[in-house]
C-alpha positions in Angstrom: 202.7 73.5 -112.5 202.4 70.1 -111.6 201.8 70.3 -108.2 198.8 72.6 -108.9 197.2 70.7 -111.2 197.6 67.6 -108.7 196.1 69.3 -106.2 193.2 70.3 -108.2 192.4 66.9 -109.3 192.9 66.1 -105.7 190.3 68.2 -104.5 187.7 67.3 -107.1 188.1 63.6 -106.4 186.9 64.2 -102.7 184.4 66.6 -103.6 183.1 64.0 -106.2 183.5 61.4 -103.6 181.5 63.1 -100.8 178.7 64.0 -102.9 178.4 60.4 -104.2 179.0 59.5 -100.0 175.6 61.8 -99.2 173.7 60.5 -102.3 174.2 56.7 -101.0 174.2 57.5 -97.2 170.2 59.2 -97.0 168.2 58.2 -100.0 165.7 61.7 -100.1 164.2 63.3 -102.5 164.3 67.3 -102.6 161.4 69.3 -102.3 160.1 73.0 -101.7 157.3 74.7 -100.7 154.9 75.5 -103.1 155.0 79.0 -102.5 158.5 79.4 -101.7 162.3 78.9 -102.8 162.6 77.4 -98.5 163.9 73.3 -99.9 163.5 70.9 -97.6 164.9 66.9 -97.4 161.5 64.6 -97.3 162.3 61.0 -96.9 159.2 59.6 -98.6 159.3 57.2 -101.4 157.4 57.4 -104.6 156.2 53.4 -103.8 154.9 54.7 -100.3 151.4 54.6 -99.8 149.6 57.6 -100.7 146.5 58.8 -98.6 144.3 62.0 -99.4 143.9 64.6 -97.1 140.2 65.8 -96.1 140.4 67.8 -93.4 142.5 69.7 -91.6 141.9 69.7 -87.9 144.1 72.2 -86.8 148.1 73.2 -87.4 149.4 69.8 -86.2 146.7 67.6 -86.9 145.2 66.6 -89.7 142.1 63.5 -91.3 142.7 61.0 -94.1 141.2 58.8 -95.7 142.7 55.6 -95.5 141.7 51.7 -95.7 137.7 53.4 -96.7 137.4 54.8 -93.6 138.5 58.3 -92.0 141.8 58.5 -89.4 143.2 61.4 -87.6 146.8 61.9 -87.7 148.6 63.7 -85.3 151.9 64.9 -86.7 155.2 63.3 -84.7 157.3 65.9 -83.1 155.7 69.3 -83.3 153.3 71.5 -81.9 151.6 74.2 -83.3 149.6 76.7 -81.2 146.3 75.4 -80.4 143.2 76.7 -82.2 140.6 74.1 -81.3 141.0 73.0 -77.3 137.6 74.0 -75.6 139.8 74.6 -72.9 141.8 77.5 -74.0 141.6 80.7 -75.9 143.2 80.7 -79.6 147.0 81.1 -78.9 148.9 83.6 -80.4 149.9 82.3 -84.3 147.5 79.4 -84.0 145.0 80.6 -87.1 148.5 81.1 -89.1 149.4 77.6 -88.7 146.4 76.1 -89.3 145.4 78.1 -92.2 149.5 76.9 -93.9 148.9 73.6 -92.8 145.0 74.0 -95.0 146.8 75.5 -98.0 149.8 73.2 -98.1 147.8 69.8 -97.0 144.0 69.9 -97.8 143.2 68.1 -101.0 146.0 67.1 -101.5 147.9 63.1 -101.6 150.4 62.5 -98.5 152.5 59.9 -97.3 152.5 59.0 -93.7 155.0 57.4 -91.8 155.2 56.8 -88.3 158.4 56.6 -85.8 157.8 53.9 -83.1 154.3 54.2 -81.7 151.1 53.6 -83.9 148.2 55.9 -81.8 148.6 58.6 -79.2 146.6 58.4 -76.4 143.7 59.5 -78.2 143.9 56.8 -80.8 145.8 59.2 -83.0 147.8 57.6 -85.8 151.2 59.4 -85.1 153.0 60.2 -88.3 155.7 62.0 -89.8 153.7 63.5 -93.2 154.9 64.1 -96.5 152.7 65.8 -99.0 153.0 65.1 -102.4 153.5 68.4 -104.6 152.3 68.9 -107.7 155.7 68.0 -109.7 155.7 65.1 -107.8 158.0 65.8 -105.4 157.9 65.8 -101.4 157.5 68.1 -99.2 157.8 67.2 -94.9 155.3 69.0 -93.3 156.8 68.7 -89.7 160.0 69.7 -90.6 158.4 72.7 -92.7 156.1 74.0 -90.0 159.0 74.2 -87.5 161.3 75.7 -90.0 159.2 78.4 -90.9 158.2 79.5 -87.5 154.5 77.9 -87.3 155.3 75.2 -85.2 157.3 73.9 -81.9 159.6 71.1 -80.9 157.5 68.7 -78.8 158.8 65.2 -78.3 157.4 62.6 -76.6 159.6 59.3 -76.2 160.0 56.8 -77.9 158.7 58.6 -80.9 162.6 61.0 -81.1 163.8 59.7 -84.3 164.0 63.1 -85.9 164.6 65.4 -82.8 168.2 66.7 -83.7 166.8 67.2 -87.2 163.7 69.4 -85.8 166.1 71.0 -82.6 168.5 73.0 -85.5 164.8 73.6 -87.8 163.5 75.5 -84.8 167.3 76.9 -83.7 167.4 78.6 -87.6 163.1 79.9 -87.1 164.2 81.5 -83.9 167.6 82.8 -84.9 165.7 84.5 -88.2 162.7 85.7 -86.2 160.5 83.6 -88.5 156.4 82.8 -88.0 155.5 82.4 -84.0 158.9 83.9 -83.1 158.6 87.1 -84.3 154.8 87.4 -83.3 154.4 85.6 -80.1 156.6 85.9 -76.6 158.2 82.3 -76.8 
């Protein structure tokens, strides 16, 4: 009897422990789509600075309005297919992810935060996004477009800070046949 009950307080010690451990070791908040139960980590801050979304230029790219003026942002560590190159047809899911990206993003407050570089080379703010939901929660757009099958992995160094993280997003779209991956022949 003893030994049982030893070994159950053992057991809820580390399991009190480790959850305590993951509270301390990545300060997130929790967040979820607003149309589905998919939860998602976003590492913004209530104290971030907010920004309001205007337009949305395509899947993977978006305009705010920031500092009384308009900026593009080009969301780090994605791609989504292309809807608006002059160069190229519209690829194959590219109207699905911009029109999630329109009804998750447009209107709405977000805050941006970049990796290591500021612009891309066409003076794009680079930025990892996270909207703010109506409960005031956050949701990361990147890591949400990948892990529901509207976007890719594209990396370009230095800007890799979240690469592992966006690798396994796009390992568990693929794996479940989710978005692009079930329509497209990636």
């Amino acid at each position: 009897m003893f030994k049982k009950s030893t070994l159950v307080l053992i057991l809820t010690l580390i399991l009190g422990i480790s959850l305590i451990y993951q509270g301390i070791r990545e300060p997130t908040i929790l967040t979820s789509s607003p149309s589905s139960s998919l939860q998602i980590l976003g590492e913004a801050t209530p104290s971030a600075q907010l920004v309001s979304v205007t337009r949305v230029v395509d899947g993977d790219t978006l305009e705010v309005s920031i500092s009384g003026g308009k900026k593009t942002v080009r969301l780090i560590g994605i791609n989504t297919p292309e809807t608006v190159d002059p160069r190229r047809p519209i690829q194959c899911f590219g109207n699905e992810a911009s029109n999630e990206t329109k009804r998750l993003a447009l209107g709405r407050q977000v805050s941006l935060q970049k990796d290591v570089s500021e612009t891309d080379k066409f003076g794009r703010l680079l930025r990892f996004v996270y909207i703010k939901l109506d409960d005031g929660n956050f949701l990361f757009l990147n890591d949400y477009l990948v892990r529901s099958g509207f976007a890719q992995v594209s990396t370009y160094p230095p800007d890799v800070k979240l690469v592992s993280r966006f690798k396994e997003a796009e390992a568990e779209a693929q794996a479940a046949k989710k978005g692009l991956w079930s329509a497209c022949y990636y």
